[in-house]
Each structure stands twice: as structure tokens, then as C-alpha cells.
DOMARKE-27755 format. One record per residue (C-alpha): residue in one letter; x negated, z, y negated; residue number from 0. Coordinates in steps of 0.2 Angstrom, whole numbers. Layout:
% DOMARKE-27755
 resn    c1    c3    c2 resi
    a     X     Z     Y  NUM
...
//
This chain:
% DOMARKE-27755
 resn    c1    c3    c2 resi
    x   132  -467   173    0
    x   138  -478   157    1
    x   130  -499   164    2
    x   140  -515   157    3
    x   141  -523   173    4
    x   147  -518   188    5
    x   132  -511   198    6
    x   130  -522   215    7
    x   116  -522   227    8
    x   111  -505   240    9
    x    98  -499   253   10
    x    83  -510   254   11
    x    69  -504   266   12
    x    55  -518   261   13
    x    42  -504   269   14
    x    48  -511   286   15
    x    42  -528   283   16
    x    27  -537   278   17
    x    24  -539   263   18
    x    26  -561   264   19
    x    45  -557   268   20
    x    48  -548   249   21
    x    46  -563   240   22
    x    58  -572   250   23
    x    69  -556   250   24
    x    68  -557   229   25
    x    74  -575   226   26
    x    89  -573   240   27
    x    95  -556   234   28
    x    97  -567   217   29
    x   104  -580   225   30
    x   118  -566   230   31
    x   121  -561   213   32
    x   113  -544   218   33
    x   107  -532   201   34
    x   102  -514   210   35
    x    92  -510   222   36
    x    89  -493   231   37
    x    74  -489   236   38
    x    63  -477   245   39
    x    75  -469   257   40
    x    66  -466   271   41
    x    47  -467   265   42
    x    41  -449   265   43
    x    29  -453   282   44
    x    21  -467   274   45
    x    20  -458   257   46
    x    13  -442   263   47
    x     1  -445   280   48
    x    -5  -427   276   49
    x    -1  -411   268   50
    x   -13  -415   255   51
    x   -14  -435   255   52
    x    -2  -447   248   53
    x    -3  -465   246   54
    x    10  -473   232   55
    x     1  -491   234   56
    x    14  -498   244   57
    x    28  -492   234   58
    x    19  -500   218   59
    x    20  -515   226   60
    x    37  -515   229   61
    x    42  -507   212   62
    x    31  -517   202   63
    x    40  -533   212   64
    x    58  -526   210   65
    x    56  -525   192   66
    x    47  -540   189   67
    x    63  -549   195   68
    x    75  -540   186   69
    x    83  -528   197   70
    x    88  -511   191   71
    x    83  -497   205   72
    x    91  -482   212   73
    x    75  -471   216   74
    x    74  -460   230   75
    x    68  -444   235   76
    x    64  -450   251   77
    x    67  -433   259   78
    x    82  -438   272   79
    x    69  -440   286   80
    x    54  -428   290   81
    x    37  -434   293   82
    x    31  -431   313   83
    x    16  -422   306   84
    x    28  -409   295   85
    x    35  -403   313   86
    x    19  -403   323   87
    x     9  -393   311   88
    x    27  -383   305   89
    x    38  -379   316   90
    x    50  -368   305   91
    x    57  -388   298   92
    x    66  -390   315   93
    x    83  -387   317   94
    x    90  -372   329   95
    x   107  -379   336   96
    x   122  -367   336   97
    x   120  -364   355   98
    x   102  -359   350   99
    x    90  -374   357  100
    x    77  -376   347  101
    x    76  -396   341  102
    x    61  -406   345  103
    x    54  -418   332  104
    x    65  -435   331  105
    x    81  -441   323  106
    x    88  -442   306  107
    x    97  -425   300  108
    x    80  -415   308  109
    x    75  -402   293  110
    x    83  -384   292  111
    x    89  -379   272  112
    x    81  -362   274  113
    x    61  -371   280  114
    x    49  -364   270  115
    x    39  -380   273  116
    x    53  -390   268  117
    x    55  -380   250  118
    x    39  -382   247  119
    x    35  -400   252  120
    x    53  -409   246  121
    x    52  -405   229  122
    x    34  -406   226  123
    x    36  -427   234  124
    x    51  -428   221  125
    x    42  -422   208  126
    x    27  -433   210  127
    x    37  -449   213  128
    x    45  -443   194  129
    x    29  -441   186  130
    x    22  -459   195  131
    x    39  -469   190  132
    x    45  -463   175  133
    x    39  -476   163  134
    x    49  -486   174  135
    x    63  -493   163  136
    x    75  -500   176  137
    x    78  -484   185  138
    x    95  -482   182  139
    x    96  -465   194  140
    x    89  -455   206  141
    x    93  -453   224  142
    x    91  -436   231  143
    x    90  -436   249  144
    x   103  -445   260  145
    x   120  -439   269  146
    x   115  -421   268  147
    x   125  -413   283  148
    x   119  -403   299  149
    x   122  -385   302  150
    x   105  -374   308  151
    x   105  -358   316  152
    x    87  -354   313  153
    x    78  -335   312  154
    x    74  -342   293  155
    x    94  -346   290  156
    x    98  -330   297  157
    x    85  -321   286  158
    x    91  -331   271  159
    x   111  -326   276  160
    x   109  -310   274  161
    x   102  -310   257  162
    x   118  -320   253  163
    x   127  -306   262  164
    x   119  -294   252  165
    x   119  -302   235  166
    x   139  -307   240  167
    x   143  -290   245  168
    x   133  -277   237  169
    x   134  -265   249  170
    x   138  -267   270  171
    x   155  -254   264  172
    x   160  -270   255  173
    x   154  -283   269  174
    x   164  -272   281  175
    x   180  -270   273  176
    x   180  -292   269  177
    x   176  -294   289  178
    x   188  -279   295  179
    x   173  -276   306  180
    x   183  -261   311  181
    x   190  -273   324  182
    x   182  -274   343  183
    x   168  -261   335  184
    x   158  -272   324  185
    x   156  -261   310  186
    x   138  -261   301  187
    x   126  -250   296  188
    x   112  -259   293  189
    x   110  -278   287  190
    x    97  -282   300  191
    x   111  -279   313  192
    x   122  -296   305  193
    x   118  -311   316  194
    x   124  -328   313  195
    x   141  -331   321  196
    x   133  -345   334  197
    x   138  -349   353  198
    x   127  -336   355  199
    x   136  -323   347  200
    x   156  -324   339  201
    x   158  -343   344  202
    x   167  -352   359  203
    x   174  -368   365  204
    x   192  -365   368  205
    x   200  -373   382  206
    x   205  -386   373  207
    x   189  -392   366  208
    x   191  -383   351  209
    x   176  -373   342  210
    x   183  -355   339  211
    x   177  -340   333  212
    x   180  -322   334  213
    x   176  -313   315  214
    x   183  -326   305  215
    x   177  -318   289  216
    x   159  -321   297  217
    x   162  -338   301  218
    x   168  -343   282  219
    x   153  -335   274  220
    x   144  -344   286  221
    x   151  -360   279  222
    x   151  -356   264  223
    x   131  -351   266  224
    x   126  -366   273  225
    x   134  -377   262  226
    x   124  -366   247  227
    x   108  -366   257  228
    x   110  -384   260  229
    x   116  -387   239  230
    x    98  -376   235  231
    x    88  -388   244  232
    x    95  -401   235  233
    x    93  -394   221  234
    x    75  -388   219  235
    x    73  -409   222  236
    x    86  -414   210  237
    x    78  -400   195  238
    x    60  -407   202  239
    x    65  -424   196  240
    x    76  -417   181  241
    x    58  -408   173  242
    x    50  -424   171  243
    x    65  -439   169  244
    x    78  -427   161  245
    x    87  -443   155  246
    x    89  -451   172  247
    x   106  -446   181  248
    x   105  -438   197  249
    x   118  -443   214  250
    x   118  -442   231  251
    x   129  -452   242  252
    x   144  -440   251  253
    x   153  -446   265  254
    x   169  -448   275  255
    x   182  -434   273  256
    x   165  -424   278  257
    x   170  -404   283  258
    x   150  -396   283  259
    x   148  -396   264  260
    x   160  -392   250  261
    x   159  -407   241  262
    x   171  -397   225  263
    x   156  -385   224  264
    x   140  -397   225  265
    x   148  -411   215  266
    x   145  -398   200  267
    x   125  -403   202  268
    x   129  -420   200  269
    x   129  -433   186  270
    x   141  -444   193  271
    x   147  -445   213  272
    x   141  -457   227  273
    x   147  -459   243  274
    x   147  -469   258  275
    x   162  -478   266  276
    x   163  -485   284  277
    x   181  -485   290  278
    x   184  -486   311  279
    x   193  -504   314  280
    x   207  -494   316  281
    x   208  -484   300  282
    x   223  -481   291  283
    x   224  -489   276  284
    x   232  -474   266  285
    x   217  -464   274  286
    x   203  -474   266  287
    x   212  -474   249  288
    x   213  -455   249  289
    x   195  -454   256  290
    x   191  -463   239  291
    x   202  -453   228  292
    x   196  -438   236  293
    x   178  -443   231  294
    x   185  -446   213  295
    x   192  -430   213  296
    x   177  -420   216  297
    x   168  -429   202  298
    x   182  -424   191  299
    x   191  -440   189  300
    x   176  -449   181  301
    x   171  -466   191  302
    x   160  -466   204  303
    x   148  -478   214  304
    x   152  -486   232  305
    x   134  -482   237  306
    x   134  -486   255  307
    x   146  -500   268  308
    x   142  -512   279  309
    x   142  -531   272  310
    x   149  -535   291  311
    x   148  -522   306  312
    x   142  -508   310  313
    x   133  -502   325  314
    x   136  -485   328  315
    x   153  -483   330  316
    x   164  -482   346  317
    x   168  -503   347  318
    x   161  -510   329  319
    x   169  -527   326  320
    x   163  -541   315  321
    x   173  -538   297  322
    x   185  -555   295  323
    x   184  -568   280  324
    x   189  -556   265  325
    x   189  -541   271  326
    x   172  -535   265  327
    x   180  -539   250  328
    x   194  -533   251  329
    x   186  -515   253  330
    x   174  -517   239  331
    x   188  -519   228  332
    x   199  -506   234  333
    x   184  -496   231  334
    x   184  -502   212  335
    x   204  -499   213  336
    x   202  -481   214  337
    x   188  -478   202  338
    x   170  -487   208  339
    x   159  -494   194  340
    x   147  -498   207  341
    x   148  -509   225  342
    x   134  -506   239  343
    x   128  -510   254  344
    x   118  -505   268  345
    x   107  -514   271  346
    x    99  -528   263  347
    x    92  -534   276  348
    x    94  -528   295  349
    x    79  -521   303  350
    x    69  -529   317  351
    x    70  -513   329  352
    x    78  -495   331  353
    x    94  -485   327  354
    x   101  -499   314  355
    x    95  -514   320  356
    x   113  -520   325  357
    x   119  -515   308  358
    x   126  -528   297  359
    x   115  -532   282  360
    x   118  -547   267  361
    x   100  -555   276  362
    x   104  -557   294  363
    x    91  -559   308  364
    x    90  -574   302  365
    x    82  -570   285  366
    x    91  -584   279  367
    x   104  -587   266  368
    x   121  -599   268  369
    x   128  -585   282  370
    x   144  -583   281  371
    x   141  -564   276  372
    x   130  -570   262  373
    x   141  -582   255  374
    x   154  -566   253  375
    x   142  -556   246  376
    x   137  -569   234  377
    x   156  -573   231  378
    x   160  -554   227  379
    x   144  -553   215  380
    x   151  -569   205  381
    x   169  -561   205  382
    x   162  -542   198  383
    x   152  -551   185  384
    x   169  -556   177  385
    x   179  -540   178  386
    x   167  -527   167  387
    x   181  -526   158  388
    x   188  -512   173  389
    x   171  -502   168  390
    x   174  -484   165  391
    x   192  -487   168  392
    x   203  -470   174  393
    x   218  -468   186  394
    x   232  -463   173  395
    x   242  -453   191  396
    x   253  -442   185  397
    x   254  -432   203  398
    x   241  -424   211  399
    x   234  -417   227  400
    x   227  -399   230  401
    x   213  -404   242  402
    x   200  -386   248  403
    x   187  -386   258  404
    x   190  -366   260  405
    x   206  -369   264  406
    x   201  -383   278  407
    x   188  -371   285  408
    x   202  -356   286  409
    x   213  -367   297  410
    x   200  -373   309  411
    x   193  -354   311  412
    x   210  -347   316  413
    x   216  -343   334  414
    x   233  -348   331  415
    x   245  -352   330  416
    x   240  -370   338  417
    x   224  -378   340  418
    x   232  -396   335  419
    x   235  -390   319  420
    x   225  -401   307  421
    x   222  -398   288  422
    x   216  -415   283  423
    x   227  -424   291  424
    x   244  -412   284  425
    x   235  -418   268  426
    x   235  -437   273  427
    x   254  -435   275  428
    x   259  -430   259  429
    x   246  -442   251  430
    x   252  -459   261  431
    x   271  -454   252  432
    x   265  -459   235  433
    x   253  -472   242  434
    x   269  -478   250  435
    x   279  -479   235  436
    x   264  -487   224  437
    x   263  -470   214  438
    x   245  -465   206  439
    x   238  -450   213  440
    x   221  -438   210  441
    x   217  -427   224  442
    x   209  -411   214  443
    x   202  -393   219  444
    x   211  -378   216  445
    x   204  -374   200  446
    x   206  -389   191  447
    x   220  -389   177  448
    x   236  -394   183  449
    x   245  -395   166  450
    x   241  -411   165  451
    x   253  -418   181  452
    x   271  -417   182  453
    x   268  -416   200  454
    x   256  -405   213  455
    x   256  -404   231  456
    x   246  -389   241  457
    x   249  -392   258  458
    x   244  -380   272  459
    x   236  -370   257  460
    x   231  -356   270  461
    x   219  -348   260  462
    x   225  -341   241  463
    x   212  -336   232  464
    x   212  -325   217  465
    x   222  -333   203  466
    x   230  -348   211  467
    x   246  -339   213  468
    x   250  -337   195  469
    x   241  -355   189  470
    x   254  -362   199  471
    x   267  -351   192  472
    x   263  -355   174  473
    x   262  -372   180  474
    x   282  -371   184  475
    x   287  -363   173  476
    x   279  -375   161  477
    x   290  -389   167  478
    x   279  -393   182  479
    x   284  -397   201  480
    x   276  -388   214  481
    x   278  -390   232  482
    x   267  -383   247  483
    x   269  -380   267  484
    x   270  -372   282  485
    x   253  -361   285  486
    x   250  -358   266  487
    x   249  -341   257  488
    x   245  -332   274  489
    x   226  -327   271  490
    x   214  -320   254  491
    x   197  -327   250  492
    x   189  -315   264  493
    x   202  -319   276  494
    x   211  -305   279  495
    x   229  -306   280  496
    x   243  -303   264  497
    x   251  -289   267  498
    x   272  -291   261  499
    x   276  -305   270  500
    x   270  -324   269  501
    x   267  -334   260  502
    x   257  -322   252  503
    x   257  -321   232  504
    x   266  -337   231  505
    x   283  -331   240  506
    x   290  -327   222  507
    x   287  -344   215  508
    x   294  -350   230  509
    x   307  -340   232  510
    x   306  -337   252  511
    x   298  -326   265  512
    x   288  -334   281  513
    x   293  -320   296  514
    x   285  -331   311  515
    x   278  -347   315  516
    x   283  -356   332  517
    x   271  -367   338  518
    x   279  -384   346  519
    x   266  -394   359  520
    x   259  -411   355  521
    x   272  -418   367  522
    x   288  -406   361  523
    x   299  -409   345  524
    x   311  -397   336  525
    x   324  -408   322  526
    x   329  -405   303  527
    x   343  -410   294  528
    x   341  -415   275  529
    x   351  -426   262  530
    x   362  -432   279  531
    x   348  -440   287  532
    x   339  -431   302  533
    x   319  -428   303  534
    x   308  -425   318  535
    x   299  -408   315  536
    x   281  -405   323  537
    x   268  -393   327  538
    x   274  -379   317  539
    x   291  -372   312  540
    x   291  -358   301  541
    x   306  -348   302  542
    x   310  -345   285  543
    x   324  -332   277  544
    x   328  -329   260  545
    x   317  -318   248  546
    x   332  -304   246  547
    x   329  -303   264  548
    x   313  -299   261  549
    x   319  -286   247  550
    x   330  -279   257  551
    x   319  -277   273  552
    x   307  -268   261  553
    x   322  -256   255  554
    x   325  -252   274  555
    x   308  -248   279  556
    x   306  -237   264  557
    x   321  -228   269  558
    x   312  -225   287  559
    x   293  -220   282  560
    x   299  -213   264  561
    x   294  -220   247  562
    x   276  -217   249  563
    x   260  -223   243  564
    x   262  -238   256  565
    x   274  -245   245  566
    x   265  -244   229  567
    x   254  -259   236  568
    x   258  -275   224  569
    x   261  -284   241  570
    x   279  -273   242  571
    x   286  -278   226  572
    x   296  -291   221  573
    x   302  -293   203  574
    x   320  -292   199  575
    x   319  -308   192  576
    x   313  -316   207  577
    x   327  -323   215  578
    x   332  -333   232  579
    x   328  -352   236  580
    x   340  -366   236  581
    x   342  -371   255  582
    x   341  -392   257  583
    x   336  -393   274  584
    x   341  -383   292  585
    x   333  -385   309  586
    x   345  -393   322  587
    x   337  -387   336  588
    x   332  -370   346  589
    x   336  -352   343  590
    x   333  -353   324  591
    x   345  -370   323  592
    x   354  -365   308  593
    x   340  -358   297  594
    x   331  -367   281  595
    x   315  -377   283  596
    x   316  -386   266  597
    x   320  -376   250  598
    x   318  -379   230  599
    x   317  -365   217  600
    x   320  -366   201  601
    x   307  -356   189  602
    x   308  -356   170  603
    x   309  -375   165  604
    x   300  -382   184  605
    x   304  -383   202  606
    x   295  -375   220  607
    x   296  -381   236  608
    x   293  -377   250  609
    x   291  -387   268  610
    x   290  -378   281  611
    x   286  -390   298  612
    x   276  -407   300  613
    x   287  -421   300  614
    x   285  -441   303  615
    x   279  -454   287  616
    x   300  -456   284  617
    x   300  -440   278  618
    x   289  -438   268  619
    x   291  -455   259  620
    x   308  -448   257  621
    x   303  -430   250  622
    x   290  -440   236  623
    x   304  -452   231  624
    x   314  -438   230  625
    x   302  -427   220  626
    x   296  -441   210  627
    x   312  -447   204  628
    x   316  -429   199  629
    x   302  -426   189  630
    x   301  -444   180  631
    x   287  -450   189  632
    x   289  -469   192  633
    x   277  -482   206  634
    x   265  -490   196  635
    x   273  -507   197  636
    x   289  -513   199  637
    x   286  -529   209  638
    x   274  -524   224  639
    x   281  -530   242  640
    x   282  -517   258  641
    x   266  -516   263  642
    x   254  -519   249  643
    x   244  -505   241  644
    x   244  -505   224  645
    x   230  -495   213  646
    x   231  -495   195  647
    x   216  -491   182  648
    x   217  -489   164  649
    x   203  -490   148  650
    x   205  -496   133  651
    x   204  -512   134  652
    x   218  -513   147  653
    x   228  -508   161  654
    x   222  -517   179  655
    x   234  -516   192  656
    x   226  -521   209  657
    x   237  -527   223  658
    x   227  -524   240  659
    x   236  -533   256  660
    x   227  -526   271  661
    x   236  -538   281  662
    x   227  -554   274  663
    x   214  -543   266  664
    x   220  -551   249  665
    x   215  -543   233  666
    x   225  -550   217  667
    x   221  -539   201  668
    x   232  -541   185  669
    x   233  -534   168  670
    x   250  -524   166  671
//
């Protein structure tokens, strides 16, 4: 979405007040430098009293005020919250939790995907609100539903899964060999026999606390099916919109690093991405910069729009304190630092009653202006106004991040090695080296191109799917640097184990082979060795060898069972050109003291490495510097203190270099 101004304003809810507050609502929102307004969010009771009845007359009102003072709308469907009258009369729009209670009417997140009722009444509002509004010149996009999320384990999502089963699959032959149903007797013979893996059937808590399940191949697909079914509700609202305004872009706002929904998958139904940030008191700063690069990442590296924060606190989370002088700025501009061209808030003003009546808003219960929030919110308006220069600027990083929500998914539905294994945060690690170090980095999805990088990072890549391995080996030996983890290369797209040895089809690019994992405790740590300084080593150390180990276990074998069709498999060959790892790093501690943890391989004209434990922030600012200053990548600047992040965009009218200090929630922004 191309604006030549920074877009600045968020959720106002004007149907909650009378209609004597909106004018005074209009002429402070100015006074606040506020240009956009999002409307509609969570109308669709007021809009719709009946199956067959709507009533659009207040949202004229409120329309035809908005534009009459200027403001520039972000339309919504106003789908996020079902009418009461929808579940009475239609049951088949609750929700069925995972340990099979049925959900009575009430909430936010309260509509299954797979409702009939929802698919039918959804789009049809969407589509109606497009053919009312679209004469309406200062709606800049549309907003399709809000924080899609929720899992359902409804008689309709079952239904609807198997006809993703069978349209995935083909034939149950097929669906049985990707689930190795032979195990524990679960093999199928008819597709009214698949239920959804629930608490009520493959699902547990572990003794830990953890969610586990016991067909993991079930458990993806239903993932993966959900977060289709989900995307197809969306969609039959974003297309109903797209038939009548086929000019007006199309968003929704995503969320924190948010697990349910494959946000690589449903960004591709987008015209530009949205999402909604609101850091714990005791976020990590590195986090909340990756948590916008990851959204950037999923829109393919194209700005996107802040769509949702608080202007002060919250109110839902676990202690939610009032945000300091500056730091409300601070965040919006470290939003604009990694790629926003647009800075929102909820809410305008705070509701009188309800969930979000303690949540901030630029209006206070007050309804006055003069607060000190306003006067930062009016402050940060004057200050965007005189930056559009930044509009549609990039991030020139020459690194990158592999960042898959399969992947993520694969980790948290294995039993074992460790239940405190944690794929976003392994992520986190890497990422905070080059935040550390002031060096620009994308976090992109496995099938982006990685030729334009001198750098990627997969960590706990667990899952390889079909053609990954050999993009990453053109990507060597093309001159790239390559470097993944521990738990990467064990399981296909249907998780069933490589056969051959970890890691998998990437163990001749990396030039080792994975023979066991040992799981530490939370409490326990093993040590490594590497450059003459020693690292702490966490979680999981893989006990690594050698790939003419590998090789030459594979010739012994052979001579045991006989050259046999066994050994035909692609899994059981290793090229003659594929040779060992260099070793850089060895485990100082327990029965494997001795053996390689860190190791480099050199492939054509680029490098592989290959880390196989969790280590402490030292290490890996050390392994980025190291990799960095290898491959000729530099920090953005030269003269940022310990401490400071540092975000740098680029268009053509400039390079910006931001300088965020968290500490003093200072923002200085230069031209470099």
C-alpha cells in the first residue's frame, strides 16, 4: 500500500458511544496529528439483528463524519466477533475445544472455520459493506476479520479434514504410508475411521505440562488443516470484497511470534502485512526486533503497517505497567526501523465497560486531551509527518534467517528428545548475534531465494522438505555461507524419519553424521571448547562423527546383510566427492569429551556449519562475528555504543540509520 505519509491513527469503536461524543472525538483525534482510522471491527451484532435484517445507519453516520474530517479509513469486515443470535439459532458457529466441550456463546475468538453458518453469513456482510462503501474514496484498505487464531475440533472440522486428507493423499494406501499407521495398529481402511488427533484421541499432557501427541503425521496435517481452513474463511471474505472494490488492498493484522497459523502460507493472500505488537514489560529487546522482521519476512520484505499497540498499558497481561515518557515512541519507531510505513493504536478512545476497559487508549476516561499520553501521541504524529522521506524504504541485510512454521510444529509434536526444547527461541539466539553486532538481518521462509545473502542461518531445521537440501547446496557452492543446528535434517514433510543417518539430505553439505542426541536438564550443563575460549553447551548435545565414519559404517553393514536392495536407497549413498568436516569445536565434558560440536565445510566457492548444542548469547555473538567477518558482511554502522540497537533502511532517497536505546527509550535517526 503506496500513501505519502506515514499512516498514523488505529481502532476506533465510535458504535460504543453516543453519538454527542464523535464530534468531540473528530476535532481531538486532529489535534493528535491522527490521519487513519479503523473502523468497524466489532460491529457485525449491530449490523446484522437478524438473518435477513441489516441496519447500516449507524455506520453512515460514522463514515460520512470520518470523511467529512479528513481521515483516511481502514474498513472492516467486522467478522471477529459473532452476533448472540448466530449461536442461538446455529449452533454449528461454536467452537469444540480439543478436549471435546462444546463452547457456549460469549468471547472474542468464538466462530469454527469449517460453520456452514459462518461461510455463508461472513462473506455475504463483507460483500455488502463493499457494495455500500465503495464510492467511498478515503478507504485506503480493508480489514478482514481481526487476530484470526483458535483451533476447533468440531463434527464439521472433522468432516472438512478428511476431505483435506483425501484431496492430500489420494488414496488411504498413501495417507497410511505418510503416517506409518502400521505403528500401535492404526492402519486405515476407510476415511470415515480418521478422527481429529484431540485429547480425546492421539493427544496428551505430558508430565511436564507439555501437549504431546502420538501420530505425529496426524498432528501436522492437522496444523496444517486448520491453518488452511482458517486461511479459506478469510478468504471467501477477502474475494467478497475483492469482486466489488478490486482496487482496495486487502490486510489483516497477524500477531506476536503466533504458532496456530502459518503466517509464510497466509501472507500470500495478502496485499501488504499488518500486525499487532504488544511486548511483556519484560521483553527482550532482540525479541521484539525479530518479531518485526519476522512480520517483514512473511510479506516478502516489502513494508508493512503497525496495526495494533497500546498508546500506554495494557490490561490483559500478567502485570501491565503504565509505558514511561518515550517509550511508546520508542516502539513506534522501532517499528518504522524495521520496515513499518504505518503506526497504530488500540484504541482511540478506552471503552466505558468490559474486557478492554483498562486498556490504554490516545482518549483516556477522561475524554480529554492535554494527558500526557496525548501529548506523546500528538508529539509522534508531528515527528512522522517530517520523516516520509523513510516511505517504502527496504532493509539492505545481507544475512538472513530461515524462520518455518512446519519446522516449529515438528519440534513441539515430538516425544523427545526433551520437552524444553524450543524452536523459536533456538531462532532468537542466532538472530540476537547480529542484533548484537548492529548487522541487518531478514528472517525469510524456506523457499524464498537465498542467492541474494552472503549469509543463512536454519537453526533446528527439524523438518527438510523436498528441495531444500540441494537449494542450500547451490547456495554454497555459489559462494554462500550456510550454517544450521542440532535437531535439523532428522524428519521429511510427513515426518517420518531419514533413513542414512542425520542430518538427513543435508549431511553431504555439511560434511557430518548426527549418531545420537543427549538430552541435558534445564538445570545440568555439558562445555565446549572453540577458538581457546570455553562455551556452556545446553539442552541437546549431538554426538557428532565424521561423514567417512558414516561411509565406512555403511561399507561394514553391507558386508554383514549383503549388497542388497537395502542399499540402493539414495539415503546409503554418499558421493565420493563428499568429504569430512573441519573440526573447530570439542565437548569438554562427559563420555563423548573429546568429539566435535562445531564444524565448517568447505563446498565449491562457500562454507557449511554446523552447531550442534544450545549455547549462551557469548557464543553466538561470537559464531556471527566470526561468520560475518568471513563472509564480508559488516554492522551497519561503525559508531553505535554497547547496547543500542541499530536498524538501517534504505530507498532512493537515502539511507536512514535508526539508533534505538531501550535504556532511555531514545530514538536518534540519521542519514548514512
Amino acid at each position: 500500500m503506496k500513501t505519502n505519509h506515514f499512516l498514523y491513527g488505529g481502532d476506533y469503536n465510535p458504535e460504543q458511544w453516543l453519538e454527542e461524543v464523535w464530534e468531540a472525538d473528530m476535532k481531538l483525534l486532529l489535534e493528535a496529528h491522527i490521519n487513519e482510522l479503523t473502523l468497524n471491527v466489532f460491529s457485525w451484532a449491530a449490523l446484522q439483528p437478524s438473518e435477513d435484517e441489516y441496519d447500516f445507519s449507524k455506520l453512515d453516520r460514522i463514515m460520512d463524519l470520518v470523511r467529512e474530517n479528513g481521515f483516511s479509513v481502514m474498513l472492516a469486515t467486522s467478522t471477529a466477533a459473532t452476533p448472540p443470535w448466530m449461536a442461538r439459532r446455529h449452533p454449528d458457529i461454536l467452537r469444540v475445544d480439543p478436549d471435546g466441550k462444546k463452547r457456549k456463546y460469549g468471547a472474542r475468538h468464538n466462530f469454527c472455520p469449517s460453520s456452514p453458518t459462518m461461510r455463508k453469513y461472513a462473506p455475504l456482510l463483507a460483500r455488502k459493506l463493499a457494495e455500500r462503501y465503495k464510492d467511498y474514496d478515503n478507504i485506503i484498505a480493508w480489514h478482514i476479520g481481526n487476530e484470526y487464531g483458535g483451533v476447533c475440533c468440531c463434527d464439521n472440522c472433522q468432516r472438512n479434514f478428511r476431505e483435506w486428507l483425501k484431496d492430500k493423499y489420494g488414496t488411504l494406501g498413501n495417507l497410511n504410508r505418510a503416517w506409518n499407521t502400521s505403528f500401535w495398529s492404526h492402519t486405515y481402511y476407510d476415511w470415515d475411521e480418521i478422527v481429529i488427533p484431540d485429547e480425546r484421541s492421539e493427544n496428551f499432557i505430558s508430565e511436564g505440562g507439555s501437549p504431546i501427541t502420538q501420530v505425529q503425521g496426524a498432528y501436522l496435517d492437522y496444523r496444517r488443516f486448520h491453518s488452511d481452513i482458517m486461511l479459506e474463511e478469510y478468504r471467501l471474505e477477502r474475494d467478497a470484497v475483492k469482486a466489488v472494490t478490486p482496487d482496495i488492498p486487502v490486510t489483516t493484522n497477524f500477531m506476536w511470534f503466533f504458532e496456530d497459523l502459518d503466517y509464510n502460507k497466509w501472507a500470500r493472500y495478502m496485499d501488504f502485512v499488518s500486525w499487532d505488537c504488544y511486548p511483556h514489560y519484560d521483553t527482550e529487546p532482540a525479541e521484539l526486533a525479530m518479531a518485526h522482521d519476522l512480520i517483514r519476512g512473511v510479506g516478502g520484505q516489502k513494508p508493512f503497517i503497525l496495526m495494533e499497540q497500546s498508546p500506554s498499558v495494557t490490561n490483559w497481561q500478567h502485570i501491565n505497567p503504565a509505558k514511561r515518557p518515550g517509550e511508546m515512541t520508542m516502539y513506534s519507531l522501532e517499528a518504522v526501523a524495521h520496515g513499518a510505513d504505518g503506526v497504530q493504536f488500540f484504541q482511540m478512545r478506552r471503552a466505558r465497560g468490559s474486557a478492554e476497559s483498562m486498556h490504554g487508549a490516545v482518549i483516556e476516561h477522561s475524554g480529554l486531551g492535554g494527558t500526557r499520553v496525548f501529548n506523546e501521541v500528538k508529539a509522534l504524529g508531528e515527528r512522522l509527518e517530517g520523516m516520509s522521506d523513510i516511505l517504502g524504504a527496504t532493509v539492505p541485510a545481507e544475512c538472513a534467517i530461515v524462520f518455518d512454521w512446519e519446522s516449529w510444529w515438528a519440534v513441539d509434536a515430538s516425544q523427545g528428545p526433551t520437552e524444553i526444547m524450543d524452536y523459536k527461541s533456538e531462532c532468537i539466539n542466532y538472530y540476537r548475534g547480529f542484533y548484537d553486532l548492529h548487522i541487518p538481518v531478514d528472517v525469510i521462509k524456506p523457499d524464498d531465494d537465498l542467492s541474494r545473502y552472503k549469509v543463512v542461518i536454519a537453526p533446528m531445521m527439524f523438518m527438510v522438505q523436498d528441495g531444500f537440501a540441494e537449494k542450500a547446496a547451490a547456495f554454497v557452492q555459489n559462494g554462500g555461507c550456510f550454517v544450521t543446528s542440532y535437531l535439523s535434517g532428522l524428519v521429511d514433510k510427513d515426518y517420518l524419519f531419514y533413513q542414512g543417518g542425520y542430518p538427513g539430505p543435508l549431511k553431504e553439505l555439511l560434511g557430518v553424521w548426527v549418531e545420537e542426541q543427549d538430552a541435558l536438564p534445564a538445570e545440568k550443563t555439558n562445555h565446549f571448547t572453540w577458538n581457546g575460549k570455553e562455551y556452556e553447551a545446553h539442552i541437546i548435545c549431538d554426538l557428532i562423527h565424521p561423514l567417512s565414519d558414516l561411509r565406512a559404517l555403511i561399507a561394514e553393514n553391507k558386508k554383514v546383510i549383503g549388497d542388497i536392495d537395502y542399499f540402493r536407497d539414495k539415503a546409503y549413498h554418499i558421493s565420493d566427492d563428499a568429504g569430512d568436516a573441519e573440526v573447530l569445536g570439542t565437548y569438554t565434558d562427559d563420555f563423548y569429551q573429546g568429539s566435535p560440536v562445531l564444524t565448517e565445510n568447505a563446498s565449491g566457492k562457500g562454507h557449511s556449519w554446523y552447531v550442534g548444542t544450545s549455547s549462551t548469547p557469548e557464543f553466538y555473538r561470537d559464531l556471527i562475528s566470526t561468520v560475518a567477518a568471513e563472509n564480508g558482511v559488516k554492522p551497519a554502522v561503525d559508531d553505535a555504543p554497547d547496547g543500542v540497537e541499530v536498524a538501517v533502511r534504505k530507498n532512493d532517497k537515502g539511507t536512514f540509520a535508526f539508533y534505538i536505546d531501550h535504556r532511555n527509550y531514545s530514538v536518534d535517526i540519521r542519514r548514512i
